[in-house]
N, C-alpha and C positions, 0 to 999 in steps of 0.2 A: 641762474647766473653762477659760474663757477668763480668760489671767494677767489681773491689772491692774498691767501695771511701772510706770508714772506715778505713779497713787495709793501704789503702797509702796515707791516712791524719796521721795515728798513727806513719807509718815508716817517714813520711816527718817533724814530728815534734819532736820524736825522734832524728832523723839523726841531728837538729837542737840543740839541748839540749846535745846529750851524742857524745864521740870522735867513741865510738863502739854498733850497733846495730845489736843485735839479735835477726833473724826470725827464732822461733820455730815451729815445725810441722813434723806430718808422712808423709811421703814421698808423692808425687802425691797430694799433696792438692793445689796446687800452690802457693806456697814459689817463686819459682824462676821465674811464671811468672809476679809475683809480683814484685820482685825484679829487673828483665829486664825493666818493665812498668814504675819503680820511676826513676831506672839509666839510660834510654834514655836523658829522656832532660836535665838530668844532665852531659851528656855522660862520663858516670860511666866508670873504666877499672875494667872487670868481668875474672872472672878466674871462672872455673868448675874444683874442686879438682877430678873428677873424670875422668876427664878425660887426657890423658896422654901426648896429645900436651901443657895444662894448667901446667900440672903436671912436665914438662921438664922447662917451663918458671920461674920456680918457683923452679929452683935448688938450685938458689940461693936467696932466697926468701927476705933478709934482704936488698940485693944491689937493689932487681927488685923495691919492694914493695917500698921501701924510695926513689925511683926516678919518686915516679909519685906524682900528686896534685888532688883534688877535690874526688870522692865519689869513692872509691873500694872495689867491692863487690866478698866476698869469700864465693860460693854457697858447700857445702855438707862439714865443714870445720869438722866436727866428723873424718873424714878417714885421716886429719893430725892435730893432735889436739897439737903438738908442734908451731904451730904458735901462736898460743893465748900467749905463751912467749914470742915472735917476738911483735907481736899488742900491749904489756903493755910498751915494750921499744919506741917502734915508735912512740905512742899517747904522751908519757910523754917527747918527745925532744919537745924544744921550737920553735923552727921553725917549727914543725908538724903542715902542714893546711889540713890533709887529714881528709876524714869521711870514716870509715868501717862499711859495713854492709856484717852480716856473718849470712849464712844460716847453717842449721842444722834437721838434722833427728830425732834427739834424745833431749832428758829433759837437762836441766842443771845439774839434780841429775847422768846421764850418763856421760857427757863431763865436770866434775868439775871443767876442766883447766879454763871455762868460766865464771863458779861465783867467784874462788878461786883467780884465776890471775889476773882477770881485775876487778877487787871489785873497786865499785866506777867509774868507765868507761864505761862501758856496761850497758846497756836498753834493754828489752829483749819485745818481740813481738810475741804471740804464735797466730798462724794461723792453723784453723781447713779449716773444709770442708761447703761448703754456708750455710748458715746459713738463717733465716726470715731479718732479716735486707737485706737481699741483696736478694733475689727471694722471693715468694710470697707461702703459705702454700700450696702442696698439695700432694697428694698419691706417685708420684713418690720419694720426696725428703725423705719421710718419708720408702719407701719401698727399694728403690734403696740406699740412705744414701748420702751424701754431696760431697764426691768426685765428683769433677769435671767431672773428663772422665765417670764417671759410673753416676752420675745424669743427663749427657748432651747425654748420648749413644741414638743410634737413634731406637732401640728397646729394649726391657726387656732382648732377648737372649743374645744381644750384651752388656748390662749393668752385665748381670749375668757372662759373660765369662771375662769382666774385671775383677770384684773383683776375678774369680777365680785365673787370673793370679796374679792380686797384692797378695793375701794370701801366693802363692806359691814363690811369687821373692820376701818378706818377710821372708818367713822361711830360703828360699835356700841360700838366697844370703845376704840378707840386715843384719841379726841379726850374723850370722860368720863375717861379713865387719866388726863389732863391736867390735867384739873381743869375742864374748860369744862360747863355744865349748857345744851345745846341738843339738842333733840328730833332724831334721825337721820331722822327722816322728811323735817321743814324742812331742814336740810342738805343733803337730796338733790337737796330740789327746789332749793335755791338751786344748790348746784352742777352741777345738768343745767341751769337758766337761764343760767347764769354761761358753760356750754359756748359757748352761741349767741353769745356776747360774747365769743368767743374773738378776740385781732387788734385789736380797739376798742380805744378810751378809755373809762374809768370813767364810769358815770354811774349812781346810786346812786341818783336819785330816779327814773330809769324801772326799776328793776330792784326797788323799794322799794315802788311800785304795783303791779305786777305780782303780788306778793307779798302784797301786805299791811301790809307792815314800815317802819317809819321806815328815813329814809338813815342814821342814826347804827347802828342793827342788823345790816342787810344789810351796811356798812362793818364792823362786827365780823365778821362772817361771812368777810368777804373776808380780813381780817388775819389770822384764825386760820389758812387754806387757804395765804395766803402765810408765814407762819412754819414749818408743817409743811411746808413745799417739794411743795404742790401745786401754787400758781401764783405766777407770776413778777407782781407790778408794776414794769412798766419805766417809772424816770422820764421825767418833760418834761424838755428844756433850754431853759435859759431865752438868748438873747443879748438886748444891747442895742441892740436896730434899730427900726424906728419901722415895725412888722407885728404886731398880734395873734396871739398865739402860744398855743398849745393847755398847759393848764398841768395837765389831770387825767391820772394815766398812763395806760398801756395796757396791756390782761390781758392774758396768755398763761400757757397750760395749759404745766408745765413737761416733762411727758409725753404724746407723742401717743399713745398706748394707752390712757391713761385719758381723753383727749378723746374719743375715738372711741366709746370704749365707753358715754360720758355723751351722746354724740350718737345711740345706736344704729346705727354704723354696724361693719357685721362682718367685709368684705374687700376688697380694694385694688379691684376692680370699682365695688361700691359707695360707696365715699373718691372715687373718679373722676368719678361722674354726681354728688356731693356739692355744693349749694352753698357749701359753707364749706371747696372742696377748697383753696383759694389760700388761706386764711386759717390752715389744719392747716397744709401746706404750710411756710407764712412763720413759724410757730411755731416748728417742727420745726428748721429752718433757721437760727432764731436761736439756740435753745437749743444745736444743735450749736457755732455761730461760739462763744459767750460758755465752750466749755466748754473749744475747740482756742485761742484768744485770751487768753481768762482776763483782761480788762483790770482796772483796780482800780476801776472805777465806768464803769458803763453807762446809758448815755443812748438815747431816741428825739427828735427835734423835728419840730415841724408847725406850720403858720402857716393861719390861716380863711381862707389866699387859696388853701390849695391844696398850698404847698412842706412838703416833708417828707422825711425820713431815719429807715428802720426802725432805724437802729441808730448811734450817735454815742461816739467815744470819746477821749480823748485819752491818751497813752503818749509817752515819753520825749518831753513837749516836743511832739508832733502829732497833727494833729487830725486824726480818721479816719473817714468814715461809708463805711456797709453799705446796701442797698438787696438785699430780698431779690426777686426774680420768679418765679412762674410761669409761667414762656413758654420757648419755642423757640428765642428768637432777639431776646435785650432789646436793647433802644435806647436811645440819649441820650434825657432827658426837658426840658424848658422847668426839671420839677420840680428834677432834678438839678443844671444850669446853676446856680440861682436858691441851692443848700444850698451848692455851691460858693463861692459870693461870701459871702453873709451868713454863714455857717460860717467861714469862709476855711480851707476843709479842706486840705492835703494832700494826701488823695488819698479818692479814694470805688471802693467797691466794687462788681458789682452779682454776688448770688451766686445761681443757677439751675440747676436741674435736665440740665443740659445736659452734654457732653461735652467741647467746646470752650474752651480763654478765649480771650481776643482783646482788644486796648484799644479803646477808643470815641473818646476821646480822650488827650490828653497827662495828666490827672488821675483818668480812667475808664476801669476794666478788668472786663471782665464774666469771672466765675471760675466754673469749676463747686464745684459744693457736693463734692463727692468732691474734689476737690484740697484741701481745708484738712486732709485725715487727713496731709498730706506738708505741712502748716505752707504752704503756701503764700502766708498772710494775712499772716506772721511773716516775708516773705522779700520780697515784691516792693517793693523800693525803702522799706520801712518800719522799715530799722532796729532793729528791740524786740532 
C-alpha cells in the first residue's frame, strides 16, 4: 500500500485544530482508507452510512453518537446530510470532547448542510487520486490517472476495465444516490462530448446543439461533474488593461484515466498518435502543479489577441503563472513576454515533459514536471 503521509499529517492536524473534519473526494480515491489508517491508533468508532447494519445503529443517531468519546468517523455522510444538524449541536455542548471526521463524495457546493451548518467548525480536506508528492512520475500514472485501483492494476486491461466500471457505478448509481434525476445514458454522452473539450473554454451553446439540450441543461450537466470532482472549471482572470480578455473558464478532466477511457484510448502508444495528446498532457500537468502548490485560488488568463497563461496564481503577495508544454525543448514566446507585462508577474513558469530545467530568462524558467515531487515550484526564488 502506498502511505499517504501529507494527507494524514493534514487530517491529524486538522482533527487537532477544528471539532469537525472534512475529507473531500470522488469516490475510490481513498478517503476512507485514509480515514481507517488515522482512526486506528486513535481507535476512532467508524460508521459507513452506506451501509445498513451502520445505518440501523444510527437510528437514533443523537442518543448513539453523544454517548461515545474521542475521534468518530462518518464515512459517505452526503447520503444523510441531516446529521450535519446533529454535528453543530453536539460540537457546541460544553462537555463535547469528541472529534468528527466526515467523509464525502461530493463538493461542499453539493452538501451545503456542511459549509452552512457548521460555519466555523469544520476544516475541510480534499483528496484526489496520487499525486508526484507521493509516487514518482511516469507513463502509467499519467495514462492510467491516479486512482488508486486503476494506477495499482496489475495490467493495462485490468486498469482499463476498472475505470470502465467506475464511469458506469458513477452514472448508474452514485449521481441518483445524490439526488439528481438524469438519464445515465445523456450523461454519458455529454461527458464522452465534454472529453473532446478537454483544454478549451466553455462554450455551452455548441455543446448544447450537438446535443440537443439548452445551454442552461448542459451547464447543469457540467456543474454536477464539477462538484463530484470529475472536472475542474478553471476560472478566467480578469486585469484592467484595455485587451479583450476571454471571461468563460476552461475544462479540464481532473483524471487522465477517466479522459482516456471517455476518449477510447487504451495505451500510451495510442495517447501518443492521439490528437488531444498535448491537451491530456497539459491537464495532467495542471492537476499535478495545483496538487504539489495547493494555491488558495487558481486562475487561467487569455486575451482574443492571442496572450495567455495556463495557469495564474497569486501567494504571499506574488504573482505567478505556469505555462504548461508539450515539447522537447520550450522557448520564450511573444505570448509569455506579453503575460509578463500586463500580469506584472513575478515570475512564470514553463512546466514540460523533459529532464532538464534551465532559465529562458531573468523571469522564465522551464521545469520539468518530475521536479515539482521535490517542491521545486515552492523553492526557486518564490518564497511560499
Amino acid at each position: 500500500m502506498i502511505e499517504r503521509n501529507k494527507h494524514y499529517l493534514a487530517v491529524e492536524k486538522s482533527v487537532e485544530r477544528s471539532p469537525v473534519t472534512a475529507i473531500l473526494g470522488p469516490r475510490q480515491c481513498g478517503k476512507t482508507t485514509l480515514a481507517r489508517s488515522f482512526g486506528e491508533p486513535h481507535q476512532a468508532h467508524y460508521f459507513d452510512l452506506e451501509s445498513v447494519v451502520d445505518q440501523r445503529r444510527l437510528q437514533n443517531p443523537e442518543l448513539m453518537l453523544s454517548s461515545l468519546d474521542g475521534v468518530i468517523i462518518l464515512d459517505e455522510i452526503q447520503y444523510q446530510p441531516e446529521l450535519f444538524n446533529l454535528l453543530r449541536v453536539l460540537v457546541d455542548r460544553p462537555e463535547n470532547k469528541s472529534r468528527f471526521v466526515v467523509l464525502g463524495s461530493a463538493s461542499p457546493q453539493l452538501i451545503k448542510q456542511s459549509s452552512e451548518t457548521l460555519a466555523g467548525r469544520v476544516e475541510f480536506i480534499e483528496l484526489s487520486g496520487f499525486d508526484l508528492s507521493e509516487i514518482d512520475l511516469s507513463q502509467n500514472l499519467w495514462m492510467r490517472g491516479g486512482f488508486p485501483r486503476s494506477y495499482l492494476a496489475k495490467t493495462e486491461e485490468d486498469s482499463i476495465a476498472w475505470r470502465e466500471g467506475f464511469i458506469r457505478t458513477f452514472l448508474e448509481r452514485d449521481i441518483p444516490a445524490l439526488g439528481i434525476s438524469i438519464a445515465s445514458g445523456a450523461m454519458r454522452r455529454f461527458w464522452t462530448m465534454l472529453a473532446h473539450y478537454h483544454g478549451q473554454t466553455w462554450n455551452g451553446s455548441e455543446l448544447g446543439r450537438s446535443m440537443g439540450l439548452s445551454d442552461k441543461t448542459v451547464r447543469s450537466y457540467l456543474d454536477i461533474l464539477s462538484a463530484t470532482f470529475m472536472v475542474r472549471q478553471l476560472q478566467p482572470w480578469y486585469e484592467n488593461i484595455h485587451k479583450r480578455q476571454v471571461k468563460s473558464p476552461k475544462i479540464y478532466f481532473r483524471d487522465s484515466g477517466i479522459l482516456h477511457s471517455l476518449l477510447g484510448i487504451s495505451d500510451y502508444h495510442q495517447l501518443t498518435g492521439n490528437p488531444k495528446l498535448g491537451a491530456s498532457w497539459e491537464g495532467f500537468a495542471l492537476e499535478q502543479t495545483l496538487q504539489i502548490v495547493r494555491p488558495v485560488d487558481a486562475y487561467f488568463w487569455s486575451t482574443y489577441s492571442g496572450a495567455e497563461v495556463d495557469l495564474f496564481f497569486i501567494k504571499n503577495g506574488k504573482r505567478h503563472g505556469v505555462e504548461f508544454k508539450y515539447s522537447e525543448a520550450p522557448k520564450a514566446t511573444k505570448s509569455m513576454y506579453v503575460a509578463i507585462e500586463d500580469l506584472s508577474l513575478d515570475h512564470l513558469w514553463v512546466v514540460y515533459p523533459g529532464k532538464d530545467s534551465y532559465p529562458l530568462t531573468e523571469k522564465i524558467k522551464v521545469l520539468p514536471l518530475q521536479e515539482l515531487s521535490g517542491g521545486d515550484l515552492n523553492n526557486y526564488d518564490m518564497n511560499f
